[in-house]
C-alpha positions as a Markdown table, in Angstrom:
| # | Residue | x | y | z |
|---|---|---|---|---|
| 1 | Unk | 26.6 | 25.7 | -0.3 |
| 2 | Unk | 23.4 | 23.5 | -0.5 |
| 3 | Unk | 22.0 | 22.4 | 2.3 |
| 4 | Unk | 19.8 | 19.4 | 3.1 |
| 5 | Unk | 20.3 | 17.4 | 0.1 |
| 6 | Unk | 18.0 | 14.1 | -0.6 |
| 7 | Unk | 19.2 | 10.8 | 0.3 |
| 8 | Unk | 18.2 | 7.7 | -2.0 |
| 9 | Unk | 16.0 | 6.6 | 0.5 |
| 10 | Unk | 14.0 | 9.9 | 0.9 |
| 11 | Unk | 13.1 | 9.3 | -3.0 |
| 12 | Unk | 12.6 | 5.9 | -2.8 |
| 13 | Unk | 10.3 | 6.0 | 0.6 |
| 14 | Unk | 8.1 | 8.7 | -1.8 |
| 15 | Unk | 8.0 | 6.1 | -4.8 |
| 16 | Unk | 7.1 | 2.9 | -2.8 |
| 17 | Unk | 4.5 | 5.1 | -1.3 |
| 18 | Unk | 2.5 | 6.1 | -4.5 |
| 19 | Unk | 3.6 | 2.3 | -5.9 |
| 20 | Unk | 1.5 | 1.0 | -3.2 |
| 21 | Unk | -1.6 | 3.4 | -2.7 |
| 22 | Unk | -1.8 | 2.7 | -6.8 |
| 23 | Unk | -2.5 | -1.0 | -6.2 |
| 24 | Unk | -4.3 | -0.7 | -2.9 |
| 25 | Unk | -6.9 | 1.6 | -4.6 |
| 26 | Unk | -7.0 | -1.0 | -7.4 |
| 27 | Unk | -7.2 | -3.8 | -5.2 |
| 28 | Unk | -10.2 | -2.2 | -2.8 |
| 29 | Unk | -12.1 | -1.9 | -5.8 |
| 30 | Unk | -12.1 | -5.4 | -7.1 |
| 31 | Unk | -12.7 | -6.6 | -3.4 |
| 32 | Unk | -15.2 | -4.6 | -2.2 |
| 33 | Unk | -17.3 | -3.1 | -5.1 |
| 34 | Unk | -18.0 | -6.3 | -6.9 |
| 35 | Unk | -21.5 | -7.8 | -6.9 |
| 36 | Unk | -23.3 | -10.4 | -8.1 |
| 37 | Unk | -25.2 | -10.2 | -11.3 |
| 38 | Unk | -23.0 | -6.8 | -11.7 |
| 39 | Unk | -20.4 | -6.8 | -14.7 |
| 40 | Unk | -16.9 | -5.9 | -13.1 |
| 41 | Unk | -16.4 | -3.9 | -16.6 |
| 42 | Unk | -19.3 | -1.6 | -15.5 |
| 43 | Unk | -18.0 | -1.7 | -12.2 |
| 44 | Unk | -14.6 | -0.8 | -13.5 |
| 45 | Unk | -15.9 | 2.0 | -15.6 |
| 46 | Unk | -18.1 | 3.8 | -12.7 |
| 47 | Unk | -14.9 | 3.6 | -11.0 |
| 48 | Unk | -12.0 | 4.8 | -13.6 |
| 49 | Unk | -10.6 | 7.8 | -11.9 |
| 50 | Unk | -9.2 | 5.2 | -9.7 |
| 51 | Unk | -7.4 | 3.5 | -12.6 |
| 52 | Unk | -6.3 | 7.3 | -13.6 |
| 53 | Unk | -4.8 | 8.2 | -10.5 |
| 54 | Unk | -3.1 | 5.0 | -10.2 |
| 55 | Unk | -1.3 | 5.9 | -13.6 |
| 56 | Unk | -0.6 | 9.2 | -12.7 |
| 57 | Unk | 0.9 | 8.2 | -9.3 |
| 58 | Unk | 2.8 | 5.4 | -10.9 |
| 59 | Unk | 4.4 | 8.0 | -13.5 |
| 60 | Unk | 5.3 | 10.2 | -10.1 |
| 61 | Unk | 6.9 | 7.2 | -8.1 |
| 62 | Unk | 9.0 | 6.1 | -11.6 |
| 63 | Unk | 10.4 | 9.3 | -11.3 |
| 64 | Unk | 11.5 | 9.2 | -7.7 |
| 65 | Unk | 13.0 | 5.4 | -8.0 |
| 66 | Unk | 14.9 | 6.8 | -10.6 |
| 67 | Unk | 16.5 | 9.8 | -9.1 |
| 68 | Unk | 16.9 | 7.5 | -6.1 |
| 69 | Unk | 19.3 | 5.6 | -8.3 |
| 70 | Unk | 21.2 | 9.0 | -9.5 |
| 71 | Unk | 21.3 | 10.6 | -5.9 |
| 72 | Unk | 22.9 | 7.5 | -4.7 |
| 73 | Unk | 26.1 | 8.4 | -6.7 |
| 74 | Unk | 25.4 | 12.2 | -6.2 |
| 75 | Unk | 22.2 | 14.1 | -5.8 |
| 76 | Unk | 23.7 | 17.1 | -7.3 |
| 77 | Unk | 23.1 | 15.4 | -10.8 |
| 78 | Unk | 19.6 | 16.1 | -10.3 |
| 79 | Unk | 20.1 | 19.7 | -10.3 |
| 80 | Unk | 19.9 | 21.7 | -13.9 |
| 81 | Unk | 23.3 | 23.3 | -14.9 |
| 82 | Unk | 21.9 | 27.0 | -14.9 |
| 83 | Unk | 20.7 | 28.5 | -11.5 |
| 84 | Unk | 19.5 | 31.8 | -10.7 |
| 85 | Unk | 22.6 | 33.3 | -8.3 |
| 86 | Unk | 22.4 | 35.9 | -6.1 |
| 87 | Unk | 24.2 | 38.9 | -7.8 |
| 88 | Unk | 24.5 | 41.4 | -5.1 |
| 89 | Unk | 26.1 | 39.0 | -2.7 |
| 90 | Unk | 29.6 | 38.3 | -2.8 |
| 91 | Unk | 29.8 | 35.5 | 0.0 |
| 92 | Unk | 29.1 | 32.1 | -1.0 |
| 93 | Unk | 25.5 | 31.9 | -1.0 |
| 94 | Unk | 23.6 | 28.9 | 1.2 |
| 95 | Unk | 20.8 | 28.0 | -0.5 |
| 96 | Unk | 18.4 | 24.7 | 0.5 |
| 97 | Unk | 18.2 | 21.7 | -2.2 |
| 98 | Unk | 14.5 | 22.6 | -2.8 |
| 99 | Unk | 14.5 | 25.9 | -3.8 |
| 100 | Unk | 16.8 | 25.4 | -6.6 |
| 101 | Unk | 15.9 | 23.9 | -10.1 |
| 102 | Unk | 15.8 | 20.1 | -10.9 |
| 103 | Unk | 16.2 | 17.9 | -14.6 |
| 104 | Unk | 12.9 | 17.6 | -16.2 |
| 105 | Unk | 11.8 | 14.3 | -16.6 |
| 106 | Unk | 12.5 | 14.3 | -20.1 |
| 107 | Unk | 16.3 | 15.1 | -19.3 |
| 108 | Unk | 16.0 | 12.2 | -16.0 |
| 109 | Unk | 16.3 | 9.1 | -17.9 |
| 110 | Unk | 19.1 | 10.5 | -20.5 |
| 111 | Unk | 21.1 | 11.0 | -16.3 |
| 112 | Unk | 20.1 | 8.0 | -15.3 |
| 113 | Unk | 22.0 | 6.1 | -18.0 |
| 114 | Unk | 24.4 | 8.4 | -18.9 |
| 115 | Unk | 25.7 | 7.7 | -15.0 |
| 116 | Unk | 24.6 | 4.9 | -13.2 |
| 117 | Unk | 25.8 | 1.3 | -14.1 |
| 118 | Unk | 22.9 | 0.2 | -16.9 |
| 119 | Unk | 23.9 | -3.6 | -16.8 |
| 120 | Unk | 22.4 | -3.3 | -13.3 |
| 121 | Unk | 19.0 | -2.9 | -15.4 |
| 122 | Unk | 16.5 | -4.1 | -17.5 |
| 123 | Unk | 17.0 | -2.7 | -20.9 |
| 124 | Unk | 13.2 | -2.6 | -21.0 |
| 125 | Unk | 13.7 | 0.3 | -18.6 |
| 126 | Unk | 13.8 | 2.7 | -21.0 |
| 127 | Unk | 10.7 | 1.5 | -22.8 |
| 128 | Unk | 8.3 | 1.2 | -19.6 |
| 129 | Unk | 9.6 | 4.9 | -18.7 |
| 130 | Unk | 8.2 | 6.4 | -22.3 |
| 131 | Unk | 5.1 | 4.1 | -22.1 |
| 132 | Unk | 4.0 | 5.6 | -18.3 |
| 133 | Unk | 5.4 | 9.0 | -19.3 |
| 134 | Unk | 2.4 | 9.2 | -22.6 |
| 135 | Unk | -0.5 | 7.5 | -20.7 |
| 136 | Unk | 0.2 | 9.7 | -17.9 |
| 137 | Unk | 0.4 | 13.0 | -20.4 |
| 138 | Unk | -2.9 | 12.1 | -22.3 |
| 139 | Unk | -5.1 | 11.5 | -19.0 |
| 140 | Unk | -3.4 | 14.7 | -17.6 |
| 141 | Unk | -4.4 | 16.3 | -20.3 |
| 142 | Unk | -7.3 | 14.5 | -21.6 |
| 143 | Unk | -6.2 | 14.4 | -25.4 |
| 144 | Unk | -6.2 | 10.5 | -27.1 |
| 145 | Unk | -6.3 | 8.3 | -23.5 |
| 146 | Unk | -7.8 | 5.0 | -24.4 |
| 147 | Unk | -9.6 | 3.3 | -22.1 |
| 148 | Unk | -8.3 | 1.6 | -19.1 |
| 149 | Unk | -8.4 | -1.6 | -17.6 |
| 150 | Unk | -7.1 | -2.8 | -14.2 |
| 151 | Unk | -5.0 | -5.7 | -15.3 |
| 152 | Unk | -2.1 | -3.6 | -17.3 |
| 153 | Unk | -2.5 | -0.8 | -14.7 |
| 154 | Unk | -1.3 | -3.0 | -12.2 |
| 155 | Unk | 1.4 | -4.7 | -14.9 |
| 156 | Unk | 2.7 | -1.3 | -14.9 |
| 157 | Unk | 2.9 | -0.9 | -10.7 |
| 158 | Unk | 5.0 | -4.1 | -11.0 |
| 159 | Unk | 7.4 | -3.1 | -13.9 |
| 160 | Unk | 8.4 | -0.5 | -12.2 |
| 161 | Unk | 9.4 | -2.1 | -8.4 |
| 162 | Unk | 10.5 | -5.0 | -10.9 |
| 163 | Unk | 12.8 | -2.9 | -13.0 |
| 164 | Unk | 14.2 | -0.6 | -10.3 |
| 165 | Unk | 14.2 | -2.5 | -7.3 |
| 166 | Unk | 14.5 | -6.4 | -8.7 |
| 167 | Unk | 11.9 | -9.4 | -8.0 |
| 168 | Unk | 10.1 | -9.3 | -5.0 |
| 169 | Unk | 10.6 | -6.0 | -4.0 |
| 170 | Unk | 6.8 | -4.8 | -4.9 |
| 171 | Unk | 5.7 | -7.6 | -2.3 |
| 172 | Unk | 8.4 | -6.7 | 0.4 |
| 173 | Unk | 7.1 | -3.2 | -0.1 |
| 174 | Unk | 3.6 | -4.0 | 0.2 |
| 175 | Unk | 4.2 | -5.9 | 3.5 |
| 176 | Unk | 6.4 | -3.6 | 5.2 |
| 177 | Unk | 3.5 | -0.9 | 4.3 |
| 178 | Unk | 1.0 | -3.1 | 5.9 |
| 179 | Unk | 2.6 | -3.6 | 9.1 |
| 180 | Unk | 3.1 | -0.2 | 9.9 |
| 181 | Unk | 0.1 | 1.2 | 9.8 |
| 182 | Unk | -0.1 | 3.7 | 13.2 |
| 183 | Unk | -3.7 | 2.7 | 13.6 |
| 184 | Unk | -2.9 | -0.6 | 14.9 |
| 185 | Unk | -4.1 | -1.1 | 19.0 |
| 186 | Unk | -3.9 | -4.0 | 20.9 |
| 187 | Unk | -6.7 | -6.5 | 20.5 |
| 188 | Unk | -7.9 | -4.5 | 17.0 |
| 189 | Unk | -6.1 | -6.2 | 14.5 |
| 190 | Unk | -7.7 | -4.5 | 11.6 |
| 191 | Unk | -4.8 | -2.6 | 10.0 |
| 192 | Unk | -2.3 | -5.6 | 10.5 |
| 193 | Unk | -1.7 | -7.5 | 7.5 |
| 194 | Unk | -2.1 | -11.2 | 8.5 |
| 195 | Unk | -0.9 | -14.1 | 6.7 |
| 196 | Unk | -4.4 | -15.4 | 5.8 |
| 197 | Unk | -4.5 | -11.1 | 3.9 |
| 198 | Unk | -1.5 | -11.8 | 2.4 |
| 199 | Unk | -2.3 | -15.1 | 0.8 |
| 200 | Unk | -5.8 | -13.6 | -0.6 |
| 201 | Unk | -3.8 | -10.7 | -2.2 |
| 202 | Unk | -1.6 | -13.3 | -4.2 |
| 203 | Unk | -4.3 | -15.3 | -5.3 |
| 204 | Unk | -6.1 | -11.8 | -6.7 |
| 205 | Unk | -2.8 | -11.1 | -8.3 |
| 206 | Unk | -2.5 | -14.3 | -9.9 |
| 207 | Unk | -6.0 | -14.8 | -11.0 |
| 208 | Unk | -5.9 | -11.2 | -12.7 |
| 209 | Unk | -2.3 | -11.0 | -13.5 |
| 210 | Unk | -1.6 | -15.3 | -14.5 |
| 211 | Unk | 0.9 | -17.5 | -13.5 |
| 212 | Unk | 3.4 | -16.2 | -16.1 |
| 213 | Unk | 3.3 | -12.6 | -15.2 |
| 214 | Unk | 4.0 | -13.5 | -11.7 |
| 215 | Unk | 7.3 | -15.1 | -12.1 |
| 216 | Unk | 8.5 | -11.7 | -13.6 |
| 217 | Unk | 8.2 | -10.3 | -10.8 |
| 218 | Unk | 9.0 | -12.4 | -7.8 |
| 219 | Unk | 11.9 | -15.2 | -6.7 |
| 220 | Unk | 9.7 | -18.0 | -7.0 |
| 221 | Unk | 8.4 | -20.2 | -9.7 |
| 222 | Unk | 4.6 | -20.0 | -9.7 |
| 223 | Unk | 4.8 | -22.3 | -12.3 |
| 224 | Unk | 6.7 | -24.8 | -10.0 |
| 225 | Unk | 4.9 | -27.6 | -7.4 |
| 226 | Unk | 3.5 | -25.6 | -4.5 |
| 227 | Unk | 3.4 | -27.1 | -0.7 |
| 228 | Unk | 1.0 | -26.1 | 2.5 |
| 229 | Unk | 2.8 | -23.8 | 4.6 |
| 230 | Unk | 4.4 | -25.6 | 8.2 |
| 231 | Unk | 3.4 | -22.6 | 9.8 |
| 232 | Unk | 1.0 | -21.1 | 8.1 |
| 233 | Unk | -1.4 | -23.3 | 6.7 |
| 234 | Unk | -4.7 | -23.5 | 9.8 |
| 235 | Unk | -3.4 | -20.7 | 11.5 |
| 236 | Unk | -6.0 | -19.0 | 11.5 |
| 237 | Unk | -8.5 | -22.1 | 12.6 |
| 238 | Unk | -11.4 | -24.2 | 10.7 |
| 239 | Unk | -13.1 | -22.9 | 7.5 |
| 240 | Unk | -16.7 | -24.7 | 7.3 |
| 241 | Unk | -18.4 | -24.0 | 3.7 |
| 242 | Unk | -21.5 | -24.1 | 2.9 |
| 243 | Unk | -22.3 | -27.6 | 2.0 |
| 244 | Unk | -20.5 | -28.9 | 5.4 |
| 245 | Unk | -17.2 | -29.5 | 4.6 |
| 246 | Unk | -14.5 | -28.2 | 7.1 |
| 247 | Unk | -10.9 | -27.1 | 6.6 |
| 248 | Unk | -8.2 | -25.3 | 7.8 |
| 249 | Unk | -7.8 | -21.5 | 6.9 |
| 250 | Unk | -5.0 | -20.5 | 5.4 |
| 251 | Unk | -4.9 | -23.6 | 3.2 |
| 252 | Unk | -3.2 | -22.2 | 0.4 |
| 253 | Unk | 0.2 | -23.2 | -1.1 |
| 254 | Unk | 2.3 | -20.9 | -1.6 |
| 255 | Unk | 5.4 | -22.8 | -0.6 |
| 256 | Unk | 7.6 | -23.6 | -2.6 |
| 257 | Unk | 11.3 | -26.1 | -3.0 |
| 258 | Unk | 13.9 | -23.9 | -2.1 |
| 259 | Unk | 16.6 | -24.4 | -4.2 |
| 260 | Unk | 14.0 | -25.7 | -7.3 |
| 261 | Unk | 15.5 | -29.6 | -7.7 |
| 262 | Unk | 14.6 | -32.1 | -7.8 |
| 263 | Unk | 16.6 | -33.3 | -4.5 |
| 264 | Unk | 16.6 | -29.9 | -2.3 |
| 265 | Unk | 15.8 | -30.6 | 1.2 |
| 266 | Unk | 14.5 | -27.0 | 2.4 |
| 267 | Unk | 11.2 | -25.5 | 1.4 |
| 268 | Unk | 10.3 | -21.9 | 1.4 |
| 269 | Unk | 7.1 | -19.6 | 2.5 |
| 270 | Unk | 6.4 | -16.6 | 0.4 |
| 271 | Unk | 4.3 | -15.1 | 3.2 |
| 272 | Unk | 5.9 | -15.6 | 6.5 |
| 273 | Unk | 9.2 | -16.0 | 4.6 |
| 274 | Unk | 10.2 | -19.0 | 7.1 |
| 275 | Unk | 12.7 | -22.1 | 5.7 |
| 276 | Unk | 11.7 | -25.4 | 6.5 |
| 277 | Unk | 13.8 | -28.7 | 6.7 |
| 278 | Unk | 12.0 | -31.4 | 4.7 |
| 279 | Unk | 12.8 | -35.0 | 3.6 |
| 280 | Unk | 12.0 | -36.2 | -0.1 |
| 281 | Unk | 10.5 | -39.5 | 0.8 |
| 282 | Unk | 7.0 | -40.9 | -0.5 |
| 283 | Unk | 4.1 | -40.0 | 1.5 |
| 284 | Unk | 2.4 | -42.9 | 2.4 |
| 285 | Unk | -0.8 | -41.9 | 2.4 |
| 286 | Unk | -3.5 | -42.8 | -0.3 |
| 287 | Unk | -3.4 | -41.0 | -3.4 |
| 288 | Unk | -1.1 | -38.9 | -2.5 |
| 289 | Unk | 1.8 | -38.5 | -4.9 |
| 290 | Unk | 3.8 | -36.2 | -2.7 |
| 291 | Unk | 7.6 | -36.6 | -1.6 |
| 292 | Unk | 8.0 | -33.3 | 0.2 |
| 293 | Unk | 7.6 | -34.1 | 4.0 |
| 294 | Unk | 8.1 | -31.6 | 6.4 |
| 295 | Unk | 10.2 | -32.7 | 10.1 |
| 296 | Unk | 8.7 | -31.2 | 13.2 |
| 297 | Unk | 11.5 | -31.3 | 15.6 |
| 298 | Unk | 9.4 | -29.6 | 18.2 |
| 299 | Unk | 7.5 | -31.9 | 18.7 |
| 300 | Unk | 10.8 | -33.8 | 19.3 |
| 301 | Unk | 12.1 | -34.7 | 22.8 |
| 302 | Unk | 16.2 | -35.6 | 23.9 |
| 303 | Unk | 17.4 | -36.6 | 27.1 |
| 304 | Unk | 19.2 | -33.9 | 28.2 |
| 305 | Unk | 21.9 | -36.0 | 30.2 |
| 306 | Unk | 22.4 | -38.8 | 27.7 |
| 307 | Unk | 21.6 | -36.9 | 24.5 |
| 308 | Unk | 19.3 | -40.1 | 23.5 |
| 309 | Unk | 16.0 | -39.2 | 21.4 |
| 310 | Unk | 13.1 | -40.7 | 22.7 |
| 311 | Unk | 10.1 | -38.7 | 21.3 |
| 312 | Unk | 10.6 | -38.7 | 17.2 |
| 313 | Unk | 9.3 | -35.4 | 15.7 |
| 314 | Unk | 6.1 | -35.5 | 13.9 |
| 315 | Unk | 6.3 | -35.6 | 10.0 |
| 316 | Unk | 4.0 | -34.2 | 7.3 |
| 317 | Unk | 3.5 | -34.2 | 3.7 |
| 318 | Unk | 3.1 | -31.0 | 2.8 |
| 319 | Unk | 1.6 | -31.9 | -0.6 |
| 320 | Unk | -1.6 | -33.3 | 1.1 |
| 321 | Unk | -1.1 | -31.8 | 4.9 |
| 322 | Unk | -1.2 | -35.4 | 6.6 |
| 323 | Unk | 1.0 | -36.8 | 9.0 |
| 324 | Unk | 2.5 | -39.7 | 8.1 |
């Protein structure tokens, strides 16, 4: 009998783990280390065991997503074929899921497609497995490695949420990792991932990674007409740069039509994943070519005997934030 057998999640909790301290480590570097008048190439090479370890744990969290998959149809596919067996004992022998021998990585893949469904995946799968299984052996063993940069490091973080796990999954991991950080007191929100966080990491990703990249690996369509967030956009106040000018911080747009047409009256946010009613009318402000307007209804008041509306919700254009 063998006890305490992994559960898909066990495997999976492991690889979104490594997945994540891979890109954080990347990300603190390019955020923290950079200065002016300094190359970020120098900057990068000071600072390549980073870009090492991110490989390596990548390599060890594509190996847990994929006997995730496999122990979701049985967990005892994992184990090789020939065990060492007690030979003085005639009872059935209980023997704990760790102790025993698992499939090498080399003999993982062939189970992975041999038994789970592979129309489920990318056939690129296959590919990205090989590719992060020989960078990972010539940096263990320090025999050919090129030299790395940042950018396909972090391609290869997203490959594998993307291929394992679908679009959007290596952002729903990184937020869910964020907001659970045990450090987090009352009134010290320095380990909570706010919304104004979230929006600077996707406009690092996209600046590195480029618009086209992106849409690999999430829902929407960076390439599609962005909006200012209902919610988000000022929450957290005024931003006043240097030569005077004042906005409002967040003021990014990552907001976008939800369905894509032309006529869809909802509007998505990719960081507080709200849905928001909108109308497609003209704004009718200046210069502005927008037709997305957003509807306030709190800001909307009815008669509660008579149902009658006599306050009309405040509307607007989420293209150039003004009411209209």
């Amino acid at each position: 009998m063998i006890e305490n057998q992994p559960s898909p999640s066990d495997y999976q909790n492991v690889a979104f783990e490594c997945l994540i301290q891979a890109y954080k480590s990347i990300c603190k570097v390019d955020n923290e280390e950079l200065a002016e008048g300094i190359l970020r190439s120098d900057i990068w090479d000071y600072n390549e065991i980073v870009l090492k370890t991110s490989v390596i744990l990548t390599h060890q969290a594509l190996e847990a997503l994929l006997k995730s998959k496999i122990s979701e149809i049985d967990p005892l596919l994992l184990l090789e074929q020939k065990q060492e067996k007690d030979k003085t004992s005639k009872k059935p022998v209980k023997c704990d899921f760790t102790d025993l021998y698992t499939i090498s990585g080399q003999e993982l893949l062939k189970i992975f497609f041999t038994n789970v469904d592979s129309s489920d995946y990318d056939k690129k799968l296959a590919n990205h497995f090989e590719e992060v299984r020989l960078l990972r052996n010539k940096l263990v063993h320090g025999i050919g490695a090129d030299k790395l940069n940042p950018e396909p490091v972090l391609i290869l973080i997203f490959r594998t949420f993307t291929f394992l796990c679908g679009k959007d999954s290596f952002w729903d991991a990184l937020q869910d990792k964020f907001y659970e950080h045990p450090a987090q007191l009352e009134g010290e929100p320095k380990f909570v991932f706010e919304r104004a966080d979230q929006y600077v990491h996707l406009e690092y990703l996209e600046s590195l990674l480029g618009r086209g990249e992106m849409n690999k690996h999430f829902e929407h369509d960076f390439k599609a007409r962005r909006y200012f967030c209902p919610d988000c956009t000022g929450e957290e106040g005024v931003l006043v740069t240097e030569d005077g000018q004042a906005s409002l911080y967040p003021n990014f747009k990552y907001t976008f039509l939800s369905p894509n047409e032309a006529d869809s009256n909802n509007v998505n946010c990719l960081v507080c994943s709200q849905d928001f009613e909108v109308e497609r009318v003209d704004c009718n402000k200046k210069d502005c070519k927008g037709n997305v307007i957003f509807i306030d209804r709190d800001d909307e008041d009815i008669d509660e005997e008579t149902g009658e509306v006599y306050t009309e919700p405040t509307k607007i254009c989420l293209t150039c934030n003004e009411i209209q």
